[in-house]
N, C-alpha and C positions, 0 to 999 in steps of 0.2 A: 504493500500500500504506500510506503514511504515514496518509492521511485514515481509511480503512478501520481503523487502528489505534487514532488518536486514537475513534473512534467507540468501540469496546470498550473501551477506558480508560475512558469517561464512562457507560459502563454499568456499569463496574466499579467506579466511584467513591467507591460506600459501602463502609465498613470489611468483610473481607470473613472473615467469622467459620467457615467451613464448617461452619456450621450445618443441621442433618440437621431435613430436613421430614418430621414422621410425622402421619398422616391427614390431611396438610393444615396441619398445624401447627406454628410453627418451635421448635425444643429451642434454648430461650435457653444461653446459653453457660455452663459450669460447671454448671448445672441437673444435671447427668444424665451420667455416664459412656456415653462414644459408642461405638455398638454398631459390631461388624466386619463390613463390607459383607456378607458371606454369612449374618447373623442376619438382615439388613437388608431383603436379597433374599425370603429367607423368608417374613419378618414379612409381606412385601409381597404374598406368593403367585404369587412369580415361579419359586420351584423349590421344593424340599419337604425338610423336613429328610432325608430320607435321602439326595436327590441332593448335599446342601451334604457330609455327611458321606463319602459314594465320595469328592467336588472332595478335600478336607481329606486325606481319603487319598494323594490323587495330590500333594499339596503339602510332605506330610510326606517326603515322597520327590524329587522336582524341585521346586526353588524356582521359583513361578511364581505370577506373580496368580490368585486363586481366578474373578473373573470370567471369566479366558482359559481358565482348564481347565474351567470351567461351559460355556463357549463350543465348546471343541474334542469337549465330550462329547455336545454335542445336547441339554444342559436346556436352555440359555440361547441365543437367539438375540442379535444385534448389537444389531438394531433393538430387541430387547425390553429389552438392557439399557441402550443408551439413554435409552427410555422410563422406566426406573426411575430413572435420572438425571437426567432431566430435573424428576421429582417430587422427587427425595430431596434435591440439592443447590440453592442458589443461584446458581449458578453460569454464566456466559451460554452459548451455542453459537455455533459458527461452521463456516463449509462451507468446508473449507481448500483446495477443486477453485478458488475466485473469489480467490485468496490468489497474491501472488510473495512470497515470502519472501528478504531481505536477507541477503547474505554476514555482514554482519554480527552480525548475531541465530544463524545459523546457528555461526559459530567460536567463539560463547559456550557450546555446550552440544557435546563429544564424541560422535562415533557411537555408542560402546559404551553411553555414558547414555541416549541417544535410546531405543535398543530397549531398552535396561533396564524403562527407565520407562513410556517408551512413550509419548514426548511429542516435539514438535516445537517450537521454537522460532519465535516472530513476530514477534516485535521487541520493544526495547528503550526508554523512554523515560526518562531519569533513570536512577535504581537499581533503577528496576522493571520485570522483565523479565513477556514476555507469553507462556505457551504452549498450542499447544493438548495437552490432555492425554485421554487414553480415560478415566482414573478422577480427577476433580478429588477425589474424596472420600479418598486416599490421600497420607493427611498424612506419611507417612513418606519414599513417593519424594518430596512436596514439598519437605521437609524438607531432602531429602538433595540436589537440586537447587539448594537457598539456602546450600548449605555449599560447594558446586561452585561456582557464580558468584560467590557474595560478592554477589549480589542478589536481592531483595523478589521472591519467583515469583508471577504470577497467572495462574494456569491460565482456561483456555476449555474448555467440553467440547465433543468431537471421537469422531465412530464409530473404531475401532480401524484398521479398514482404509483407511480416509481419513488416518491417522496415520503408516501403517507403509510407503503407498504414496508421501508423502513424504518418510520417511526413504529411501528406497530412492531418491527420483527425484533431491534435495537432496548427499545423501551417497555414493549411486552404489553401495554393495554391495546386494544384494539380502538384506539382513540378515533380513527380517519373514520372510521362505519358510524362509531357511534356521533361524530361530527357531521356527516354524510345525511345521517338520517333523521336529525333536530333541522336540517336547511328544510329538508322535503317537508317536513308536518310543518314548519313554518309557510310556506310554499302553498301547503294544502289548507291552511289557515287563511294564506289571503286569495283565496281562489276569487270569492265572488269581486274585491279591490282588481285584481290584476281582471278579470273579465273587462269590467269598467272602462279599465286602463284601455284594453285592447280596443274597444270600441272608440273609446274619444282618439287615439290614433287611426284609426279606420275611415273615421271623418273627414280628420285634419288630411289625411292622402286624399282624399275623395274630396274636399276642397280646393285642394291644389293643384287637379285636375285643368288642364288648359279646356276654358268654353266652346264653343263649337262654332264653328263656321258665321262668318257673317251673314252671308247667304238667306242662311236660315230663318233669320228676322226678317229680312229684307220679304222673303216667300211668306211670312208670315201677315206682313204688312200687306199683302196683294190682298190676301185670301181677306182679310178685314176689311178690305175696303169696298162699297158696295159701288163704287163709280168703274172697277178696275175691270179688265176681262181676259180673255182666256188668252188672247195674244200676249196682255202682257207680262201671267207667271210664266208663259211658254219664254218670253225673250229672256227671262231674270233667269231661268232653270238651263234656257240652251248657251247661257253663257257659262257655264261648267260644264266642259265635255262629259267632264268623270263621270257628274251624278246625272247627267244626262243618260248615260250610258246605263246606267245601274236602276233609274224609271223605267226606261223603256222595257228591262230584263224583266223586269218586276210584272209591267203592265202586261207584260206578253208568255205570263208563266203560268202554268193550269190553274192557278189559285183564283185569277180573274174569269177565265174562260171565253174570252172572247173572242168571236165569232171567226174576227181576221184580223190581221198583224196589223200591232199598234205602230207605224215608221217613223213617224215625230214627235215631238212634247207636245206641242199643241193638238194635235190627234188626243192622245191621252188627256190630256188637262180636258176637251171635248167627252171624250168618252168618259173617264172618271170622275170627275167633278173639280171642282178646285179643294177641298175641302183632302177629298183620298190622295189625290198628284199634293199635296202640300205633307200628308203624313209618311208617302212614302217617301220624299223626299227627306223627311225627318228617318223614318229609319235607315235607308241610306247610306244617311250622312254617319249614324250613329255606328252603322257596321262597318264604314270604312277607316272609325276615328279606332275601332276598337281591335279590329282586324290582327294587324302584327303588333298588338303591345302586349298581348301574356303569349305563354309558350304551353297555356289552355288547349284541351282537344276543340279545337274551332271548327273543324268540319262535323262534328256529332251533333255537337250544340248547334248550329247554325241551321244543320238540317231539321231537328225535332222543331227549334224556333219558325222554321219557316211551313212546316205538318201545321201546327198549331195555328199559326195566322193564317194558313188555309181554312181550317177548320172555323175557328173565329170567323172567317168573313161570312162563310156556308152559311151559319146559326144564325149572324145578325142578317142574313137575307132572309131568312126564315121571321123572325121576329118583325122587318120593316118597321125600325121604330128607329126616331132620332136619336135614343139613347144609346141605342149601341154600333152610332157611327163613331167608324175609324177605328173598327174590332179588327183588323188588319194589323195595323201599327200595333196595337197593344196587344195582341194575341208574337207577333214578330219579338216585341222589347223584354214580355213578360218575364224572364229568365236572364235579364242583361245582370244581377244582381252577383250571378254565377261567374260573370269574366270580372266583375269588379273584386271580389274577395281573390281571383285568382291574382290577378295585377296587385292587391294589397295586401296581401297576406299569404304569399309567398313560400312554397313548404310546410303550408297545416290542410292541402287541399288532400292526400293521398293518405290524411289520417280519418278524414271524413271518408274520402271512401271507403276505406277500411272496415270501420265503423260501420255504415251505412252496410258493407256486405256480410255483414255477422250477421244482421236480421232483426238485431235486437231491438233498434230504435231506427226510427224517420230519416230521412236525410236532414231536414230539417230540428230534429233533433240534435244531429251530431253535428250539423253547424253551430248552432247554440253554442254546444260542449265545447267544441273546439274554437271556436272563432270570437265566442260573446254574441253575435246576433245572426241571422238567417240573412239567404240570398235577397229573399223578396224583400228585408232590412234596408240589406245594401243596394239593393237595383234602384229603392225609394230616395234615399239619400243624393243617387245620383242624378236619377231623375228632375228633384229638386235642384239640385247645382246646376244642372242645363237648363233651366229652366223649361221643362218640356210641358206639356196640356195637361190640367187636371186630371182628365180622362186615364190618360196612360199611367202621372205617375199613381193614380190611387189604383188602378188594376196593379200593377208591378206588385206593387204591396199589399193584396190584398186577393191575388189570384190564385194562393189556397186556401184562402178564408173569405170568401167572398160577402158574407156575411156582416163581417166588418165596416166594411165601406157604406156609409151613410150619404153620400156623394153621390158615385156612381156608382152602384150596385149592379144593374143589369148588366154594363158593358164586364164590370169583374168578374163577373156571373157567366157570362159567355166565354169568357177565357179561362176560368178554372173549370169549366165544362172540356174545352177545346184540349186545354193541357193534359186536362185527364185521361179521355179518349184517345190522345193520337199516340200513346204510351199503348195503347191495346194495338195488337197485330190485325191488318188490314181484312185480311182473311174473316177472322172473328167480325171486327166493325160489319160485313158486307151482308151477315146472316140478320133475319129478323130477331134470332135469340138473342143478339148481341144484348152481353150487360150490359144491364141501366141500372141497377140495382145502386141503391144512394144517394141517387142524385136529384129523387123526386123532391126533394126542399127547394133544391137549385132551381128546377123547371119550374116548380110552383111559384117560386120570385120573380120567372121575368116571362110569365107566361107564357111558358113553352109547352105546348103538347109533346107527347113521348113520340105521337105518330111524327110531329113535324122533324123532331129531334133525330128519328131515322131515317128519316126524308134526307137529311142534309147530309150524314153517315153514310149513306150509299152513293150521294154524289164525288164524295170525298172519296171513296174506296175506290171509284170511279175514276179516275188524279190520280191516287196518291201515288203510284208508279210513275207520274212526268214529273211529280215535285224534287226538284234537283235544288243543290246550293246556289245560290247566286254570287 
């Protein structure tokens, strides 16, 4: 062990300033007031400020290093904070499994300090003591360590559980576990805080959201105006090829069914109304703001989203009531709630599913669990931030509870129909057996006959085979 020690002394050699490497570059000393490991982590894109901010919550409350509570939450793995250590500090490494470590380096440093710190002792050479430590960048337990011995500390970095497994093996209680498992019931103490927590960051991303298109107002201001006509959302609309291009797909996809091909905007804005050419224009825009920002299964979702707003337009032809214009749009967005928690919360989407494929609870349940709030939550929020139509954002939020909505119930009411159904296989919808079974509250609210209800079923099944992504 002696030789093994002198080797790390002489690597240690130079003055040893913990000095913080950022992109590669060292922060000469006094230059710069030294950031707190969890800016650090960030800065680096090891976790995001919202997860630093839940840690800091849970620190405010149990004293505990912010990298162990990053650790015990599932941001931060060992090896990755490692990794970040090994960039950030100067600092040597060593593998404390090829180490016997000396009674006497050991009687220098108390058990209680050991797992405070979270550091081991290695040995001693002069006034200068060697240890291995999980965080060399923690000048404070340093600190507080050189007030304890009365000697010069020069920390090695060391994975946490390589550290705790020799306090344990050295010192003989099983301190790290029993330390290990006071964080979790802490943890699990502030479950419903850290939910909370989660949610007011969910927001804050979901406000920061860039607004949508200018256009869009602009489309909005036609459709409002009773002097305006169909030439001119067709000039406002054919001044963007894009969503020109992505009306037209729309106007001319089996969900409308009509009779011959729509070739122009103003054709459509004629055929659809200004009111349907203004929503699809909204969702559109919505799909191409949203398109490549998560790494979301976007063609599954896009396709059931666009079953559904087929479905949706079907039932509100069936119904011919004002209330459930622009069952289209809202039967399309109703699920937008789904890319938003994927975009914001990043790595808790495949513990829902998880969740969800046990059987035991709802999807919506395991978003709760997992997230603090549900899709149809977060689609609402966003909804609200784009300023989008009543209509839609209280269907979003209310298109499995339809019930809820004191607003517009009927249009929510046709899309938690729609949602529900286009989830049954096409085959089943096409038979007159098809279950209906539950849904007689729904039909009773926006009075729907059952017979109409498979009227529109059968038109559907009749499509659903030309319903492609757009």
């Amino acid at each position: 062990m002696a030789h093994g020690l002198h080797i790390i002394q002489k690597m240690l050699s130079r003055p040893f300033s913990g000095a913080i490497l950022k992109n590669g570059t060292p922060m000469l000393k006094g230059q710069t007031k030294r950031k707190k490991i969890g800016e650090l982590l960030v800065e680096a894109g090891y976790i995001t400020p919202a997860q630093l901010e839940e840690a800091l919550a849970i620190q405010n409350k149990k004293r505990a290093r912010i990298c162990n509570i990053l650790i015990d939450m599932g941001y931060l793995t060992e090896n990755s904070f490692l990794e970040f250590l090994s960039k950030t500090s100067d600092t040597a490494t060593i593998e404390l499994a090829g180490c016997e470590i000396e009674k006497s380096a050991l009687d220098l440093v108390p058990q209680d300090l050991a797992v405070k710190l979270e550091i081991i002792p290695i040995g001693r050479i002069g006034n200068l003591l060697t240890v291995a430590m999980v965080c060399p960048l923690d000048e404070v337990g340093r600190k507080e360590l050189e007030e304890r011995t009365k000697l010069k500390v020069r920390p090695v970095l060391c994975s946490r559980s390589a550290v705790m497994k020799s306090v344990e093996r050295y010192y003989g209680e099983n301190a790290y576990t029993k330390r290990t498992r006071d964080l979790q019931e802490e943890l699990s103490d502030l479950e419903a805080p850290l939910k909370l927590n989660r949610v007011a960051h969910l927001v804050a991303e979901i406000e920061e959201l860039p607004t949508l298109p200018d256009i869009l107002n602009v489309i909005s201001a036609i459709v409002a105006d009773p002097e305006s006509s169909a030439s001119d959302l067709a000039k406002v609309i054919a001044s963007d090829s894009s969503l020109s291009a992505k009306i037209l797909k729309l106007a001319n996809s089996a969900a409308f069914g009509l009779s011959r091909k729509v070739s122009t905007i103003q054709h459509a804005v004629v055929l659809l109304g200004f009111k349907e050419t203004q929503e699809l224009a909204l969702s559109a825009t919505v799909f191409d703001y949203l398109a490549n920002r998560s790494e979301f299964d976007f063609r599954t979702y896009w396709n059931h989203a666009f079953m559904c707003a087929t479905l949706s337009r079907l039932i509100s032809l069936s119904l011919n009531s004002a209330e459930v214009e622009g069952a289209f749009a809202a039967g399309l967005l109703h699920d937008v709630g789904k890319l938003v928690l994927a975009m914001c919360m990043r790595g808790k989407q495949q513990k829902v599913v998880d969740l969800c494929s046990e059987g035991k609870i709802t999807r919506l349940e395991a978003e709760e669990q997992v997230m603090g709030l549900t899709h149809a939550e977060a689609g609402h929020l966003l909804a609200e931030h784009w300023l989008l139509p009543n209509s839609i954002t209280n269907t979003i939020r209310y298109h499995h509870f339809p019930e809820g909505d004191h607003e517009t119930r009927p249009l929510s009411t046709v899309v938690f129909l729609a949602n529900a159904l286009s989830h049954i296989e096409t085959a089943n919808l096409d038979a007159q057996g098809a279950p209906l079974e539950g849904y007689a509250d729904a039909l009773k609210a926006v009075g729907l006959s059952e017979a109409a209800l498979r009227n529109a079923l059968a038109v559907y099944s009749s499509v659903a085979s030309d319903i492609k992504l757009f």
